[in-house]
C-alpha positions as a printed NumPy array, in Angstrom:
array([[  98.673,   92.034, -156.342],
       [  96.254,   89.017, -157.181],
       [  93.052,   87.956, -155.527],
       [  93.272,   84.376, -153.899],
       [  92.257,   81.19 , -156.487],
       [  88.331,   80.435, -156.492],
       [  88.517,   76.904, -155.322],
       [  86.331,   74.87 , -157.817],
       [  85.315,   71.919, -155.64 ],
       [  82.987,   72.225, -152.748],
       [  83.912,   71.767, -149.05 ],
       [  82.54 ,   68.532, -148.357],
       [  80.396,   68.656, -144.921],
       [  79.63 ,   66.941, -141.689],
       [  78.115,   63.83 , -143.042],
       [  79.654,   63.262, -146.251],
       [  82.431,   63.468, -144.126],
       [  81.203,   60.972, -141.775],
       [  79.593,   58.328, -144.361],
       [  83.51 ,   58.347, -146.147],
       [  84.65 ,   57.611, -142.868],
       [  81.691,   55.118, -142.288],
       [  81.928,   53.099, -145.728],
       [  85.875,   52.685, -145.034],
       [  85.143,   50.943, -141.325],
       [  81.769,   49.037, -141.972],
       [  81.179,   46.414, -144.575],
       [  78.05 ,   47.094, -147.034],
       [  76.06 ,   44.989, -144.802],
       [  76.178,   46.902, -141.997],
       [  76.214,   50.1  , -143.409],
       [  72.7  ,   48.833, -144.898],
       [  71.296,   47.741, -141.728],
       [  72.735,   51.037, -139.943],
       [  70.332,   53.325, -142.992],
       [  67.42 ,   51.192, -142.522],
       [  67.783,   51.178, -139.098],
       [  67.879,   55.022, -139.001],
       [  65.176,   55.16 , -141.835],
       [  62.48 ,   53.373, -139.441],
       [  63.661,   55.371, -136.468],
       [  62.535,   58.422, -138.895],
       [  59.058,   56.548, -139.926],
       [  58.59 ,   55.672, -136.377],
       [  58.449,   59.503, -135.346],
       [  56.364,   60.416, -137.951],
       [  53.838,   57.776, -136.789],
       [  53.9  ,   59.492, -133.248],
       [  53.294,   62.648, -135.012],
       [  50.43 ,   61.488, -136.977],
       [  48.872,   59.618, -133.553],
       [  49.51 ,   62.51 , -131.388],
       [  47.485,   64.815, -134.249],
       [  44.705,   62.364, -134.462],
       [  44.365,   62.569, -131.014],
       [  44.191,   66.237, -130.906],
       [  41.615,   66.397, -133.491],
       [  39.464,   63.293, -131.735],
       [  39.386,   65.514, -128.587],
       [  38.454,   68.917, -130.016],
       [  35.804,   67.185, -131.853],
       [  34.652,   65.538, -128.604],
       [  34.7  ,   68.776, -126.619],
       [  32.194,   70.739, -129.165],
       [  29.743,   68.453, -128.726],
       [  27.009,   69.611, -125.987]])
């Protein structure tokens, strides 16, 4: 009896799948506007991070002080 062939390639996942599937229905253009679309989205949350920890530190600062 023989053990089942190793596969060599790797499964390809979600969103590879997804960015095939995207790069066959959009032109470059809009795949480009979709990734820096999605690419401020991401800087725009890490803004409201950075805000949201400034303000944390501006009001434990302000409630030490007598």
């Amino acid at each position: 009896m023989q053990a089942a062939p190793v596969r060599a390639t790797a499964i390809p996942t979600f969103s590879t799948a997804l960015r095939a599937v995207e790069s066959l229905l959009m032109s470059s253009g809009q795949r480009t506007a979709r990734r820096n679309a999605w690419t401020s989205v991401l800087e725009d949350r890490r803004r409201a991070k950075d805000r949201v920890e400034a303000q944390r530190v501006i009001e434990s600062v302000a409630s030490a002080r007598p």
